[in-house]
Structure formats: structure tokens, C-alpha cells
Residue, then its C-alpha position, 0 to 999 in steps of 0.5 A: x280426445x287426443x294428447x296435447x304436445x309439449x310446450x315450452x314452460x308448460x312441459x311439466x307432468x300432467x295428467x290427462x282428465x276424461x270426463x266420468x260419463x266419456x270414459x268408463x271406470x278402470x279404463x287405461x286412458x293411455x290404451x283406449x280411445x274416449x267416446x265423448x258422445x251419449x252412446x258408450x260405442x260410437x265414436x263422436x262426429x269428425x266435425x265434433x270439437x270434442x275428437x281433438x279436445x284436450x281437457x287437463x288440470x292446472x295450477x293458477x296459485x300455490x294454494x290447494x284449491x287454486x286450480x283450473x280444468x281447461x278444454x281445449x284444442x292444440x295447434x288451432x286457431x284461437x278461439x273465444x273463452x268460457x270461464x265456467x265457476x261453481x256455486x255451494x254457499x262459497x264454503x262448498x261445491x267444485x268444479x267437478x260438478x260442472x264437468x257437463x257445463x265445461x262440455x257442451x261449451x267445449x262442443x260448441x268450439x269454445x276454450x273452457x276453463x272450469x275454476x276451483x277458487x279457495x273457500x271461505x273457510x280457507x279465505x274470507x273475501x276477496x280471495x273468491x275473487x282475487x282466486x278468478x282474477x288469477x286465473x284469468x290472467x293465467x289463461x291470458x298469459x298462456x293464450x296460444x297454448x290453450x288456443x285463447x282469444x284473450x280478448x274474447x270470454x265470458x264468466x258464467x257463474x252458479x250461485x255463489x259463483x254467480x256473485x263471484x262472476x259479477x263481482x268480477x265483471x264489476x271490478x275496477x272499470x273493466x276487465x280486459x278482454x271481458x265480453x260477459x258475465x252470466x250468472x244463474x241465481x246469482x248472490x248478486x247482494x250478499x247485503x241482499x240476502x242477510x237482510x232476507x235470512x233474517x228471523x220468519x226466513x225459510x231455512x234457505x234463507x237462513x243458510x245463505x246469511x251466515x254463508x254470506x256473514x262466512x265469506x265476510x270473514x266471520x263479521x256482521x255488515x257493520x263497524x270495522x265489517x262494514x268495509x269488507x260487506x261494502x267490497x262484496x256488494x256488486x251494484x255498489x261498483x258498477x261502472x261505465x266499462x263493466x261488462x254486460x251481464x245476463x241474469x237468470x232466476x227462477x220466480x220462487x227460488x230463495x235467491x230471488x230476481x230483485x238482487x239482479x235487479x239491483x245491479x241492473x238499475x246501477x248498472x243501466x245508470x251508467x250505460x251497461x246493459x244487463x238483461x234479466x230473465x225469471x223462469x217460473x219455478x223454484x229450481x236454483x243454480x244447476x237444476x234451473x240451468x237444466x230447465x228446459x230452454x235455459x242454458x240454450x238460451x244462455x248459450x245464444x247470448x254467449x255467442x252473440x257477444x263473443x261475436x260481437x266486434x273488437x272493443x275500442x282499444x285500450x292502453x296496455x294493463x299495468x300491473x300493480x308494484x309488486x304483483x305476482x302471477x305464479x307460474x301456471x304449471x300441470x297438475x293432478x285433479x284437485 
């Protein structure tokens, strides 16, 4: 991977990240030269998007957890995006853990931005998704640095990422630029799930509602909480220029399919299409990810609609009276 050059607002200090499994511990990342490919020798294909990919750490917010890694790959043309969002209940997890997903989509020639969203021990709901709103925006405002088509991504959300991804792709009626939203056990119904963790619930089920009574700030789904639940619940807002949605679930996992269900009957009422796959199993989130024909089959709905033509145009974004972007800046690898 080679370095980027300097540009404009953006020259502040940075650090250049190299993947653990692409560079060796101890290694100087100023002297030695990366090997983003299996093999600790050879050196990756010419055609390989990789060779010129850059990956750095930036900040969206002022707020610790508030930061992205984006791949990407100076001075081409712009190319569509990924946003790539890590699940753990909403209280746990990080994008670290989803360095190899960032890759592959890397390696097929995609600009990735791997988030960091505050937790719901930091911020109750909706700060999980005022976090991913930000950070799109970001990547929007500064397209041609990171070689970003703002009118061509997709989210692609595990778990608690998920319902955070969906929740997104249902925000308001559309996000601009957003062709997709893919979720692998998506917490689609966080109302869904209280329900399920119930008394007789397995321990996973358990956990989940009081994950999902966490993210609601501390508050069961009724009186004044009723409000804040609504907010959470995805199916509730669907509209007619939300985004299509791929859903993937294993058949015996504890988030089960019919919470996408639930969204695709209110979406496929207001003429958006979402697809939803069950694989046999009980894997959950990554590990079903990495079942076998899993994310290839991720992967091939993800090109088709980043491929798919121009959306009809629309009337510029305005953004709210007081609204506040704050400046993207480099960071560290928090």
C-alpha cells in the first residue's frame, strides 16, 4: 500500500494503518513494503486494487468512539462505496473486527469505510444512528479525496450493525446516493426481540432484550419509552424511496428471519424490494458470513446494485437550521 499525498483541509497528522494479517508485528511501516496477499512473500498482482490502497483512520465527531478507516485508492477515478458497521449487542464490538470484510470489498475495487459508532453505554438511541448518518456525510463532503462516488454505496451491517444499517436505509424517505442496505442477522425488531427474551428465552435471547432495553436508554417499550422504541423500530418506517435491503439469517440462530420478515412485508407495501435469505444452520453475524457462498453471494448483490443506473434526480439536500458537520480530520486507530 502506498501513501497518500496530502491534500487540502485534510493535511493533518496521520497515521497509516496496515492490516495485522498484511504486515508483520514490529515491522517499520515507513521501510518495509506491505504484502496484502495470504502468502508473507509475494508481493500482490499489479492489477491488484489493493498495491495503491491507502487505509487511514478518521475522525467523523469529536466523540472517542466517533471514527472511521477508510481504503482507498489516491488520484482514480471515483469508485462506489461500502460502509461496513460492526455488530456486539450495541454495547460492544469494533471495527477491528471487521478489518477482513473492509479487504475483500477493498479488493474488488470499492472505496470502504469501516465505522466506529458510540455505544449504548456512551449514547442511547439514536446516537448509533446519528454516529452512521455523520459519517457518511463526511465521506460525501470529501468524495474526491477518498475517490468516492457520493451517489453510488451500500451499508453492510452485522447484528446490531444490521438494525443500525437498516435503520438508516429507512431514515426519513431515502438517503441520498443509497443503493443498498445489507444486513447479516440483522436486530431488524429490537421490539421483536424483547418479546422473544422473555421468560422460557435461551440466554441469547435474554441478552438481546436487555441489549435492546440498553440502546433504549435504560426504558422498557412503554409510557414515556414507548417513544424512543418506536424511533428503534425499522418496519415502522418504511417508505417508498428507502433503499432495497438483502437480508441474510441462519435457520436456528436467536435473531431469527421473521424480524426481516417484518420489514419486507412493510417495505414490499410500498414498492421496495428486499430479498431474504436463510441459510441452514445456527452461525450468527460473522461466522454466518463466512459460511460457505455467504458473502459471495453478498458480494453479487452488491455489484448489481452499485451498477445499477443513476437514481432519477432529486432536489439538493438541505440541511436542518443549525446542523453541524464537524471537520473530518486524520487521527490514530481508535
Amino acid at each position: 500500500m502506498r501513501r497518500a499525498a496530502t491534500v487540502g483541509a485534510l493535511a493533518l497528522a496521520a497515521v497509516l494503518l496496515t492490516p495485522a494479517a498484511a504486515m508483520p508485528a514490529g515491522t517499520d511501516t515507513d521501510a518495509a513494503a506491505p504484502v496484502p496477499v495470504a502468502s508473507p512473500t509475494a508481493a500482490p498482482p499489479p492489477d491488484d486494487p489493493l498495491a495503491s490502497t491507502v487505509v487511514r483512520t478518521f475522525s467523523y465527531g469529536k466523540k472517542t468512539r466517533q471514527r472511521m478507516e477508510a481504503w482507498w485508492q489516491p488520484g482514480t477515478a471515483r469508485k462506489p462505496g461500502v460502509f461496513v458497521l460492526h455488530g456486539g449487542w450495541w454495547s460492544g464490538g469494533d471495527k477491528k473486527y471487521m478489518t477482513e470484510v473492509s479487504r475483500s470489498y477493498a479488493q474488488l475495487g470499492y472505496t470502504v469505510f469501516n465505522l466506529n459508532y458510540r455505544l449504548s453505554q456512551d449514547a442511547a438511541w439514536p446516537a448509533q444512528r446519528n454516529d452512521t448518518l455523520a459519517a457518511i456525510a463526511a465521506a460525501r463532503r470529501h468524495a474526491d479525496y477518498f475517490s468516492f462516488d457520493p451517489d453510488r454505496y451500500v451499508l453492510i451491517g452485522f447484528s446490531a450493525g444490521g438494525h443500525i444499517a437498516t435503520s438508516v436505509g429507512t431514515y426519513k424517505d431515502g438517503l441520498r446516493g443509497l443503493r443498498g442496505v445489507v444486513g447479516i442477522s440483522p436486530v431488524v425488531s429490537p421490539l421483536t426481540a424483547y418479546s422473544d427474551g422473555d421468560d422460557g428465552a435461551d440466554p441469547e435471547q435474554r441478552k438481546l432484550r436487555q441489549a435492546a432495553v440498553a440502546l433504549a436508554g435504560g426504558c422498557r417499550p412503554t409510557g414515556a419509552c414507548a417513544r424512543v422504541w418506536s424511533s428503534m423500530e425499522v418496519p415502522w418506517h418504511a417508505s417508498r424511496r428507502d433503499a432495497p435491503v438483502l437480508s441474510v439469517h441462519s435457520a436456528d440462530e436467536f435473531v431469527p428471519a421473521y424480524h426481516s420478515e417484518l420489514l419486507k412485508n412493510e417495505l414490499n407495501q410500498v414498492g421496495v424490494a428486499m430479498n431474504v435469505r436463510v441459510v441452514p444452520g445456527f452461525y450468527h453475524s460473522s461466522p454466518l458470513y463466512r459460511e460457505p457462498g455467504v458473502a459471495a453471494g453478498v458480494q453479487e448483490w452488491v455489484a448489481a446494485k452499485l451498477a445499477a443506473p443513476a437514481p432519477q434526480a432529486r432536489q439538493p439536500e438541505r440541511k436542518p437550521a443549525g446542523a453541524h458537520l464537524p471537520t473530518l480530520r486524520r487521527v490514530g486507530t481508535l
